[in-house]
C-alpha positions as CSV (number, residue, x, y, z in Angstrom):
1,X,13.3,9.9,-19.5
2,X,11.6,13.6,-20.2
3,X,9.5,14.5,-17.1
4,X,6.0,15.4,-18.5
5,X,3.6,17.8,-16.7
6,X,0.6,16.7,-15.1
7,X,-2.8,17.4,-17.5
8,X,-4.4,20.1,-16.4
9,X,-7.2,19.6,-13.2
10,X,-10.9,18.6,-14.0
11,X,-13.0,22.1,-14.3
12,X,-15.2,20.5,-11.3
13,X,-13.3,19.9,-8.4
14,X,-13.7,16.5,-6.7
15,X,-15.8,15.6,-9.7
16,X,-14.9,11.9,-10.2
17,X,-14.5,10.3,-13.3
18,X,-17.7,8.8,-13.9
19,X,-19.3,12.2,-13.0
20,X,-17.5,14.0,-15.6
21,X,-18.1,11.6,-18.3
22,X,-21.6,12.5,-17.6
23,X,-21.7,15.9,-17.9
24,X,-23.0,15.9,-21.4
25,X,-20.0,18.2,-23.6
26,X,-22.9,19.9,-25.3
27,X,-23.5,21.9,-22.1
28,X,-20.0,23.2,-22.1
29,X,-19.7,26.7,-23.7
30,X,-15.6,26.7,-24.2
31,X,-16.1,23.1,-26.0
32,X,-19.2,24.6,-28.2
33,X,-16.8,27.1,-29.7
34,X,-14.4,24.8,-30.3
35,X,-16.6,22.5,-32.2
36,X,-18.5,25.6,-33.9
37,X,-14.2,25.8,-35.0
38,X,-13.7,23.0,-35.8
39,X,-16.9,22.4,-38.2
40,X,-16.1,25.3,-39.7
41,X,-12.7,24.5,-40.6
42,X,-13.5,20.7,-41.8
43,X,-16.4,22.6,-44.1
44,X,-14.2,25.0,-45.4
45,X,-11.4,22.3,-46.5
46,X,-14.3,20.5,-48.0
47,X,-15.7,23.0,-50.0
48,X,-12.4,24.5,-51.8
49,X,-12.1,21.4,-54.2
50,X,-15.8,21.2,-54.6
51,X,-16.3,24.6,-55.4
52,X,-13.1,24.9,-57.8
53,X,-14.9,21.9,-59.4
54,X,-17.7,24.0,-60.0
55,X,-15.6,26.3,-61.8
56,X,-14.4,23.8,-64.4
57,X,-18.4,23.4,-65.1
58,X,-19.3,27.1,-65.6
59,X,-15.9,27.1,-67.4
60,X,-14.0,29.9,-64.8
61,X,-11.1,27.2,-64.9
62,X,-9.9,24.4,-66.9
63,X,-9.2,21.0,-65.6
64,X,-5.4,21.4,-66.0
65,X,-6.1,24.4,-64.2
66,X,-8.1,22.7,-61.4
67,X,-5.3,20.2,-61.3
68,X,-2.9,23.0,-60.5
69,X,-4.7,24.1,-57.7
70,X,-5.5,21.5,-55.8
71,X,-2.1,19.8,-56.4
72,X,-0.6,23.4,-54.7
73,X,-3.2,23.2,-52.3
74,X,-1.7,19.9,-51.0
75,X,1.5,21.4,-51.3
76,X,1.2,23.6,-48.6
77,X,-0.5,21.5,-46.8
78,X,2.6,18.6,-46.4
79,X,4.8,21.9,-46.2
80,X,2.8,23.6,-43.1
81,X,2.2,20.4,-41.0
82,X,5.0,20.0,-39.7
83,X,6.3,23.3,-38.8
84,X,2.9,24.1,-37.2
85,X,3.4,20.8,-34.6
86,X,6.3,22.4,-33.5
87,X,4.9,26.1,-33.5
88,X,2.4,25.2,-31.1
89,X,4.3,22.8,-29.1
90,X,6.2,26.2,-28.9
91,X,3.5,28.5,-28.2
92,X,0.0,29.1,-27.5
93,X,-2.3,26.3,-29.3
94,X,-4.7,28.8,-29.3
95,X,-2.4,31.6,-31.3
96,X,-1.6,28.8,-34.0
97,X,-4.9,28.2,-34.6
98,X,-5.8,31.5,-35.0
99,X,-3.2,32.7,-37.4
100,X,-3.3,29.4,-39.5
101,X,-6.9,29.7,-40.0
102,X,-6.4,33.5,-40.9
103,X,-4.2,32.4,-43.2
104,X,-6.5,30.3,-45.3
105,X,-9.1,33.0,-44.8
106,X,-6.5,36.0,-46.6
107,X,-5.7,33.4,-49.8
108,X,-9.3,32.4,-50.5
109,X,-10.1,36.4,-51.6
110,X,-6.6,36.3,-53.6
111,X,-7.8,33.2,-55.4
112,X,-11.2,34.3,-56.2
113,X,-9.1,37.4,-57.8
114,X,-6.9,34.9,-59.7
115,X,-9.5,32.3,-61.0
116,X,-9.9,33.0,-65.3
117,X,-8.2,36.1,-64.8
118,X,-4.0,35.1,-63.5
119,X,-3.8,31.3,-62.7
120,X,-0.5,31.5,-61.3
121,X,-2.0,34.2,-58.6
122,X,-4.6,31.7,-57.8
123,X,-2.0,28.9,-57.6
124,X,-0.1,30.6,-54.8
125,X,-3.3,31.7,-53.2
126,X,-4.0,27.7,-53.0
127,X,-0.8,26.8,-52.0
128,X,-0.6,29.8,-49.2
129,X,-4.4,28.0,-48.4
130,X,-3.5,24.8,-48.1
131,X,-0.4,25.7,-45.7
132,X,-3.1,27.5,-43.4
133,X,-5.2,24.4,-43.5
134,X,-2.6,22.0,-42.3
135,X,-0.9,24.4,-39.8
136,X,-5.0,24.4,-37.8
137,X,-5.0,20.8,-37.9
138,X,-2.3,19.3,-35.3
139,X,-3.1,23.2,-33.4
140,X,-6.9,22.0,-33.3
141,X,-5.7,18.5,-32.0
142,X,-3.7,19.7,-29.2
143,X,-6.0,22.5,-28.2
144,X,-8.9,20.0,-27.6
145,X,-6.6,18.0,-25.3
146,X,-6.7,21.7,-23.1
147,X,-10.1,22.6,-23.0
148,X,-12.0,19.5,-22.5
149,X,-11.1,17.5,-19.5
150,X,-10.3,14.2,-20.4
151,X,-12.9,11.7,-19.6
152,X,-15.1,13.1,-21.8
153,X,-12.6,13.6,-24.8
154,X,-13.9,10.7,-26.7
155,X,-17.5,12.2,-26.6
156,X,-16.0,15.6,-27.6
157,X,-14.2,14.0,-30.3
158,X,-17.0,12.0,-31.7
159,X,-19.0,15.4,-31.5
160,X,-16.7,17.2,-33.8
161,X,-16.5,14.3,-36.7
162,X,-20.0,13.6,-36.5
163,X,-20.5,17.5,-37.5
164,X,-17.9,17.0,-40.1
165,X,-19.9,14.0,-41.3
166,X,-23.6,15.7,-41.2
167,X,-21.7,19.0,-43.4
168,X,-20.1,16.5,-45.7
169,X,-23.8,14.6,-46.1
170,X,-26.0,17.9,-46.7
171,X,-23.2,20.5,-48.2
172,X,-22.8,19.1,-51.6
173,X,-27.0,20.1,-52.0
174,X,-26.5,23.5,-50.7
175,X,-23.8,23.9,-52.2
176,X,-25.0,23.2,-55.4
177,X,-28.0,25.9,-54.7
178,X,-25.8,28.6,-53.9
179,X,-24.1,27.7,-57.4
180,X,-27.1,28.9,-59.1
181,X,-27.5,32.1,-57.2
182,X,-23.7,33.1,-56.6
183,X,-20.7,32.9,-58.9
184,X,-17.7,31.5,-58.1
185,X,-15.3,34.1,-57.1
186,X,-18.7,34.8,-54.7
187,X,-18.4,31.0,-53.4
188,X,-14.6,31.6,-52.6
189,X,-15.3,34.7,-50.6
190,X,-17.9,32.3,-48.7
191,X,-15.0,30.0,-47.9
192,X,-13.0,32.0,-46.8
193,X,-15.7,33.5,-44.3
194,X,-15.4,29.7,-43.0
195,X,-12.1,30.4,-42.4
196,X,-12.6,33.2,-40.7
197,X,-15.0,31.6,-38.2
198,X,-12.3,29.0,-37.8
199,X,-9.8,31.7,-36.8
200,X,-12.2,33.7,-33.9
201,X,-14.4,31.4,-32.4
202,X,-12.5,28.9,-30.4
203,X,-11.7,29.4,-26.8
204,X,-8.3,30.1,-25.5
205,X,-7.1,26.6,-23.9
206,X,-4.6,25.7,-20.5
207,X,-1.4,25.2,-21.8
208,X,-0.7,21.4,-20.5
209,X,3.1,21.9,-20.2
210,X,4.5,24.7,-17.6
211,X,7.9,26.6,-18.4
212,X,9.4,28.4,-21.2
213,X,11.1,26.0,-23.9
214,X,14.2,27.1,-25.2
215,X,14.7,28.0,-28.9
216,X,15.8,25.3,-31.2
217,X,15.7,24.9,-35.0
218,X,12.4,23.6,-36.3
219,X,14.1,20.3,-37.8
220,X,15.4,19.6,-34.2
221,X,12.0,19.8,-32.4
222,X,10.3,18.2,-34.7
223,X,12.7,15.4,-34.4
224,X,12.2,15.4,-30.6
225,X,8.5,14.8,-32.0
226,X,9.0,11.5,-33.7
227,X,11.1,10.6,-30.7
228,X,8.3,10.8,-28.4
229,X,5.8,8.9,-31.0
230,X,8.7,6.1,-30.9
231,X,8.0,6.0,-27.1
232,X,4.2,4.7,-27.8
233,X,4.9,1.5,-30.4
234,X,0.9,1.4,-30.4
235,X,0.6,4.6,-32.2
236,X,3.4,3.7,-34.9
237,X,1.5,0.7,-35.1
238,X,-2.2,2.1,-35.9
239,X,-0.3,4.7,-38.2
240,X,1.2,2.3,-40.3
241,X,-2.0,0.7,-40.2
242,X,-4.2,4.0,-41.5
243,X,-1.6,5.3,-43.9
244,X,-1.9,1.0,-45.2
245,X,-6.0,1.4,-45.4
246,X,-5.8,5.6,-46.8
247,X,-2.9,4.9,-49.4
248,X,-4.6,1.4,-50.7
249,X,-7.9,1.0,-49.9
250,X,-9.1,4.6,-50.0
251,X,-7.5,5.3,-52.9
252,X,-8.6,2.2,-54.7
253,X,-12.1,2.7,-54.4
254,X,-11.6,6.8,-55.1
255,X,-10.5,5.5,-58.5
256,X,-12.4,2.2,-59.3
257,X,-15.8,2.9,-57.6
258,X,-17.1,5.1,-60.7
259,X,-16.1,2.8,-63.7
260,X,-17.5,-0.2,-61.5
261,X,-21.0,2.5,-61.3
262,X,-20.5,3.1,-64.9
263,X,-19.5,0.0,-66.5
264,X,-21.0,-2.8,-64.5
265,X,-23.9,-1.1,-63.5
266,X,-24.7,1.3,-66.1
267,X,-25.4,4.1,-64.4
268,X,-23.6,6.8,-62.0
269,X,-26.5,5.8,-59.1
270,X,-24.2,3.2,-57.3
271,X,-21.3,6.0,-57.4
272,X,-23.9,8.5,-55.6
273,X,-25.5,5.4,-53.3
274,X,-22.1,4.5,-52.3
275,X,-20.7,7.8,-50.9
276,X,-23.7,8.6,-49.3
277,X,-23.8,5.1,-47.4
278,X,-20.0,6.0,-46.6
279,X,-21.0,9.3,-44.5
280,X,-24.4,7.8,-43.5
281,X,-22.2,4.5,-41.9
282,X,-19.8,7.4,-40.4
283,X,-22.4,9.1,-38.6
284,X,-23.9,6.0,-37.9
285,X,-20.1,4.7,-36.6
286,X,-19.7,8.6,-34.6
287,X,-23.0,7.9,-32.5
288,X,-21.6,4.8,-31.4
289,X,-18.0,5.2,-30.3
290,X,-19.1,8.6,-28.2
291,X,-20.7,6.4,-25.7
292,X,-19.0,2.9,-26.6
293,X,-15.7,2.0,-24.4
294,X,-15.2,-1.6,-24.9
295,X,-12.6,-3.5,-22.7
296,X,-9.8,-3.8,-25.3
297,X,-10.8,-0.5,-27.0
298,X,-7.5,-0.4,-29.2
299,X,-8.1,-4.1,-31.0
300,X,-12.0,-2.9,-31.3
301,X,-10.8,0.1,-33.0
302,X,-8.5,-2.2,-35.5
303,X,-10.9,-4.1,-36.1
304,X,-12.9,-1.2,-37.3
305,X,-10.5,0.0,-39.4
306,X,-10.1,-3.7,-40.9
307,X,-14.3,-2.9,-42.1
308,X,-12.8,-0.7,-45.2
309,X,-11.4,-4.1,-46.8
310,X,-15.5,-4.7,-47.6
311,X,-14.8,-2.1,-49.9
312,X,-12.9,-2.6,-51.8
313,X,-14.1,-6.1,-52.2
314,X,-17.5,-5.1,-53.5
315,X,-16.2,-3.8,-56.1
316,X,-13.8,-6.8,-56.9
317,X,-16.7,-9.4,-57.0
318,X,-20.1,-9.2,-59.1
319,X,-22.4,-8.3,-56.2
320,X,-25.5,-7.0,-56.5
321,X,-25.6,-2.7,-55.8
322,X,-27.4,-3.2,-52.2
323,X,-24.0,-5.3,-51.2
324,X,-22.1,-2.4,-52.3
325,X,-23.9,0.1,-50.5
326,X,-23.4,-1.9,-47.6
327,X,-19.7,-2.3,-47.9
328,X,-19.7,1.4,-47.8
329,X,-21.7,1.7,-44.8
330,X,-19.7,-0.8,-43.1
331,X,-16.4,1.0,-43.7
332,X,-18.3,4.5,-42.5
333,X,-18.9,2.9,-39.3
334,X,-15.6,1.3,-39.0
335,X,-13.5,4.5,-40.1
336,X,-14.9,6.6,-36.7
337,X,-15.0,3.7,-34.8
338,X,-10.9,4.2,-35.5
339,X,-10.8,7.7,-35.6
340,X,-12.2,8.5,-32.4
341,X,-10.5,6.2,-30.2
342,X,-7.0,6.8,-31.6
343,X,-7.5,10.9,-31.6
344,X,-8.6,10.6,-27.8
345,X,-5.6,8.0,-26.9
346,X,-3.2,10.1,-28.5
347,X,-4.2,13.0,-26.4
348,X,-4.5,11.0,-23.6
349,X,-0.9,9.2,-23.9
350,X,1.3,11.4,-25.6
351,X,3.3,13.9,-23.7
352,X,1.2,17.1,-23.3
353,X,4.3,19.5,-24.6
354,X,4.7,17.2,-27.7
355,X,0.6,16.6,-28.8
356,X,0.7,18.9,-31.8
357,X,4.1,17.5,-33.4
358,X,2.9,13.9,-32.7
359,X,-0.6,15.1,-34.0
360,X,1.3,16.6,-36.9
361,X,3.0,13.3,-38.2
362,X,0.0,11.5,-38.1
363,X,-2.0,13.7,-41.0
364,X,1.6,14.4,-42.3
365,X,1.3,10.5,-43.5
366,X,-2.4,9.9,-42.9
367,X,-3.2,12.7,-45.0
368,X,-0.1,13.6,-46.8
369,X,-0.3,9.5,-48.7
370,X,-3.3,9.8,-49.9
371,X,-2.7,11.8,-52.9
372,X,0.0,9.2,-53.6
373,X,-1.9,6.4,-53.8
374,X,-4.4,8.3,-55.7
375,X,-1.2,8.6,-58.5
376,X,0.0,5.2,-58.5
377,X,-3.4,2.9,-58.5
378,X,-4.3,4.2,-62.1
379,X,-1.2,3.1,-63.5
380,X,-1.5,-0.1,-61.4
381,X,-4.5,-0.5,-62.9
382,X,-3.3,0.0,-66.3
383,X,-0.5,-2.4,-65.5
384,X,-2.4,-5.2,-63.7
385,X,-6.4,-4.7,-64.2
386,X,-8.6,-3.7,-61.6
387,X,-9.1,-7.1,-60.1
388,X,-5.5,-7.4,-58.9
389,X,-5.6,-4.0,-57.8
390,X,-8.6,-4.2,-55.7
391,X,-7.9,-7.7,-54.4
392,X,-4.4,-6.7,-53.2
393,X,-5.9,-3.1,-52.1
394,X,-8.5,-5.6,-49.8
395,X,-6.0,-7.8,-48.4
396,X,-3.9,-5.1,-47.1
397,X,-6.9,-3.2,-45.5
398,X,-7.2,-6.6,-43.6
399,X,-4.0,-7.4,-43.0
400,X,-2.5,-4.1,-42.1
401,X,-4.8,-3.3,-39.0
402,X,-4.4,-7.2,-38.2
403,X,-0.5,-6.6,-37.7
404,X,-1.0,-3.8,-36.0
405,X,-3.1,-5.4,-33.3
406,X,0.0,-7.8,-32.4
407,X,2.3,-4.8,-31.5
408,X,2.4,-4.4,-27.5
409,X,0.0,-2.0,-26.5
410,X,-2.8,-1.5,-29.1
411,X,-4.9,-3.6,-26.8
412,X,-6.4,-0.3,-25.1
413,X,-3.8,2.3,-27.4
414,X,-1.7,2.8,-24.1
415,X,2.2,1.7,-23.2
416,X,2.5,-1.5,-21.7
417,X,3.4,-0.4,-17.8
418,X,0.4,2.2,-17.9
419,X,-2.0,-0.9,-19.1
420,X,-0.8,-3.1,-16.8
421,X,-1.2,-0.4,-13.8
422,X,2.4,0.8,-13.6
423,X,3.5,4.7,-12.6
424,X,6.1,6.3,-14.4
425,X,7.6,9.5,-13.0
């Protein structure tokens, strides 16, 4: 067995535990610019698609066009993962994050040259985006794991997606403004200011594993990457779970939920109503989990992610709207009470030298399958109506977290012999 290095020491020396996790993360200046980062970065990757949609309305692109785009953005985004967990495995978090996030910043200009004027310009300018947006991702992971000490991760990580969530909830409005006063090309530029905030602010973080690795080939230390998620069966387990929930369940509703608005209830309200309640339940579900810690933290978060099944059942039966908008709220709440548990046990329990490329295959298939279901439920629709769709879509957001939960170790997302009080060398 690899010998891992021991995390770097709590900034306070002698602090206990229980003291740390008091120290409110807000007051920490390193973690500030890493959140001020991190928002910036989950705004920016919000905003391209919105404001290329924009473009289709004041007729700068077409939808084929659009279509293009984003499917190259996505492109280089499954392309960059990857190789970025094992580039900063390899080097300095902070370096990766930098240059990725420069990256994205360099291609929005290029595309805001290329939309209605050269679409194939702007295609590679999305593609060369996207790769910088996945390359920050599993960087951003590991370089939280270095600059905030780990009891108060869980707070720091609920921090950072409840920002996400409040941008998400109040962007589309400003956004919309800006529309009016700016062009589009203008709105690009913007984005790609976000990008370059990304880049600069963040602190420089303690590199967790000591010594100077030798130089392999990318495929091979990426490989020694799943080798190490193999070591933790609890986090295969709540990835196969999440990619179940994300390929199904997400993408069900991302197709269904605006005929249901539109055909069963008239009207595009319950569409609007519905992804509002989603954010408004996140932000609800963010406040929790950054002071919740429940005994068997790894079924609690399961059970959390078992909420989006509601769903997709709202739509399948002939509820009333309210129920629907429930639903909604229920699987906000439930997706962060997942997603901040499992990022703070993965940075916990993974080896430190191996974070980013263990961070990386999670939104390599997290991410990465959600397009795909997004493909296939049309044509599953098409092939076995709706109701089919969204009753199997429900039963595997149930089931698939419920599985989960019976692999060794999801109790509390830790290996067996650490739960049960063991220490390995």
């Amino acid at each position: 067995m690899s010998t891992v290095s021991s995390p770097p020491p709590l900034p306070a020396s002698g602090a206990s535990s229980a003291d740390a996790r008091r120290r409110s993360i807000l007051r920490d200046a390193a973690f500030l610019r890493l959140w001020s980062g991190t928002t910036a970065s989950g705004l920016a990757t919000w905003a391209l698609p919105y404001v290329l949609g924009l473009a289709v309305l004041d007729r700068s692109l077409t939808a084929v066009e659009l279509g293009v785009l984003l499917a190259a953005r996505t492109i280089g985004f499954l392309v960059a993962v990857p190789v970025s967990g094992v580039l900063a495995d390899r080097h300095s978090r902070r370096a990766v994050v930098f240059w990725s996030c420069l990256t994205s910043a360099i291609a929005l200009p290029v595309m805001a040259l290329g939309v209605g004027s050269s679409p194939w310009l702007a295609a590679v300018a999305a593609g060369v985006a996207g790769a910088g947006q996945g390359a920050c991702r599993p960087a951003y992971q590991a370089l939280t794991a270095e600059v905030v000490d780990e009891p108060r991760r869980q707070q720091a990580n609920a921090a950072m997606t409840l920002a996400v969530r409040v941008t998400t909830l109040i962007a589309p409005a400003v956004t919309a403004l800006l529309a009016v006063l700016a062009s589009t090309r203008v709105l690009l530029w913007g984005v790609g200011v976000l990008w370059l905030i990304a880049a600069t602010v963040p602190p420089a973080g303690r590199r967790a594993c000591a010594g100077k690795r030798p130089s392999t080939a990318v495929v091979a230390d990426f490989a020694e990457g799943l080798r190490e998620a193999r070591r933790h069966p609890w986090f295969l387990a709540g990835l196969g779970a999440l990619t179940a929930v994300i390929a199904t369940g997400y993408s069900a509703t991302g197709v269904v939920l605006p005929l249901v608005s539109r055909d069963r209830y008239g009207s595009e309200a319950v569409l609007a109503g519905a992804t509002t309640a989603y954010v408004v339940g996140a932000l609800v579900g963010a406040v929790v989990v950054a002071r919740w810690r429940p005994g068997a933290q790894g079924w609690a978060a399961l059970a959390g992610l078992a909420l989006y099944g509601f769903a997709p059942l709202a739509l399948l039966l002939p509820v009333p709207p309210a129920a629907i908008l429930a639903a909604y709220v229920l699987a906000g709440i439930g997706i962060e009470m997942f997603n901040v548990p499992w990022f703070t046990a993965t940075q916990r329990e993974v080896a430190p030298d191996k974070l980013a490329r263990v961070s990386s295959l999670d939104f390599l298939l997290s991410y990465g399958l959600a397009p795909v279901g997004l493909i296939l439920i049309a044509p599953a629709i098409d092939a076995f109506g709706a109701s089919v769709v969204l009753g199997a879509c429900a039963v595997v957001c149930f089931a698939a977290p419920a599985a989960a939960a019976l692999v060794p170790g999801t109790r509390g997302f830790s290996r067996e012999r650490r739960q049960a009080g063991a220490i390995e060398d």
